[in-house]
Each structure stands twice: as C-alpha cells, then as structure tokens.
C-alpha positions as CSV (number, residue, x, y, z in Angstrom):
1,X,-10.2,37.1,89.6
2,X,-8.9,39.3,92.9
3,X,-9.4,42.7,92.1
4,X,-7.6,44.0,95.2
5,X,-5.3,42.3,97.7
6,X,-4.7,43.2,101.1
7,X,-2.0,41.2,103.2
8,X,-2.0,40.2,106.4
9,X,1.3,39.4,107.8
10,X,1.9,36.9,110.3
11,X,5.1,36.0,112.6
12,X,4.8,32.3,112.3
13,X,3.8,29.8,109.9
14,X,0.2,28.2,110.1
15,X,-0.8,24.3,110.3
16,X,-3.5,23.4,108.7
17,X,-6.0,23.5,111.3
18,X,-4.9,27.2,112.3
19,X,-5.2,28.0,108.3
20,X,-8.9,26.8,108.5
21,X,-9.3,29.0,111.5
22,X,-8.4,31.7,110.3
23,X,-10.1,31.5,106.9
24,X,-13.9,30.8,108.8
25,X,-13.0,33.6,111.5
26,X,-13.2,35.4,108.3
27,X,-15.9,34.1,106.6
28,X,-17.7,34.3,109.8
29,X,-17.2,38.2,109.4
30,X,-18.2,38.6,106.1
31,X,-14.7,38.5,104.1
32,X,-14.0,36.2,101.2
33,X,-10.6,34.1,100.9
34,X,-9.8,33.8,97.3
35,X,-8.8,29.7,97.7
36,X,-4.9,28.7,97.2
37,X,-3.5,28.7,93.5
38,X,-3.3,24.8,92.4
39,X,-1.1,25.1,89.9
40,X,-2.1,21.5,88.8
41,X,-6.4,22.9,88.5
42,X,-6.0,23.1,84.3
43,X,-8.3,26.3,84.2
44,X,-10.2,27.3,80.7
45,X,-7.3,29.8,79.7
46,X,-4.8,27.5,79.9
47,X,-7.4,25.2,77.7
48,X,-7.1,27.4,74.9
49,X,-4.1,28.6,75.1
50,X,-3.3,25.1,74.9
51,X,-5.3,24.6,72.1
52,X,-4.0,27.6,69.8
53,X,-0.6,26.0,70.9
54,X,-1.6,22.6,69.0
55,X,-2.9,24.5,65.8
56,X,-0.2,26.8,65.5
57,X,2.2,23.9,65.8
58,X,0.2,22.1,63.2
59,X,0.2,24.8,60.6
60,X,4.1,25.0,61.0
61,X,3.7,28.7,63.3
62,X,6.5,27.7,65.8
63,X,10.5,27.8,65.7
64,X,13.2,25.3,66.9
65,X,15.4,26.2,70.2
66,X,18.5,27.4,68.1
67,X,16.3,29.5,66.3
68,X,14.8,30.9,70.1
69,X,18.1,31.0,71.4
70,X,19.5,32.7,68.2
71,X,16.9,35.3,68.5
72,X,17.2,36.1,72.4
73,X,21.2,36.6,71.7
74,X,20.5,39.6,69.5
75,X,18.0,41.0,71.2
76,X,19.9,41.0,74.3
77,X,23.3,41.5,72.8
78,X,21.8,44.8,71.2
79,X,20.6,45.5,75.2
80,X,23.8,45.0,77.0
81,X,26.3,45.9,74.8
C-alpha cells in the first residue's frame, strides 16, 4: 500500500535500461519504488471479491443488464432532469 506519493516529472520518456537506473540510483539512496501495477498479478482482494461474486451469484443475489440499465436510467434521469 503507498501511503504518500510524490512525483517526479520527467521531459522524456525512459527505456528500460534508464528506468532501471533510475530506480537503483534510488535505492542506492535509501528510497523505495513501489514496483509497476500488473494489472494481470490476481492479488488476495481481488480473490475474495471474486469469491463473494460466485456465492452471491449462486444464491440468486445478482440482476440481469436490463434490470442494471433500468436502474442507472432513473437514477440519472432523476440527476439530469
């Protein structure tokens, strides 16, 4: 979990090799990179979210897409006007 970010911005675009750099030049002075999001890591959240998911779907706790869509029309129909 990041509990504060700072941001660095640069003019150009890193390679790979000047990304690696970078990260050890910081390392080397005592600040830690959180790695890159990999949006295909599965991490535990998404496990049990997944998992409630499945058992709410098996106990018949879900609705159909017109019923969704039905439900975002009013609610945004009441918004807007």
């Amino acid at each position: 979990m990041i509990m504060e970010t700072d941001t660095i911005l640069l003019k150009e675009k890193l390679d790979f090799h000047q990304y690696q750099l970078a990260i050890k030049a910081l390392s080397d002075i005592g600040i830690e990179v959180e790695p890159l999001y990999d949006p295909y890591v599965v991490q535990e959240e998404d496990r049990i979210s997944i998992a409630k998911s499945r058992e709410d779907f098996k106990n018949g706790r879900y609705k159909d897409n017109e019923q969704v869509l039905k439900e975002v029309k009013q609610k945004y129909e009441s918004i807007l006007g």
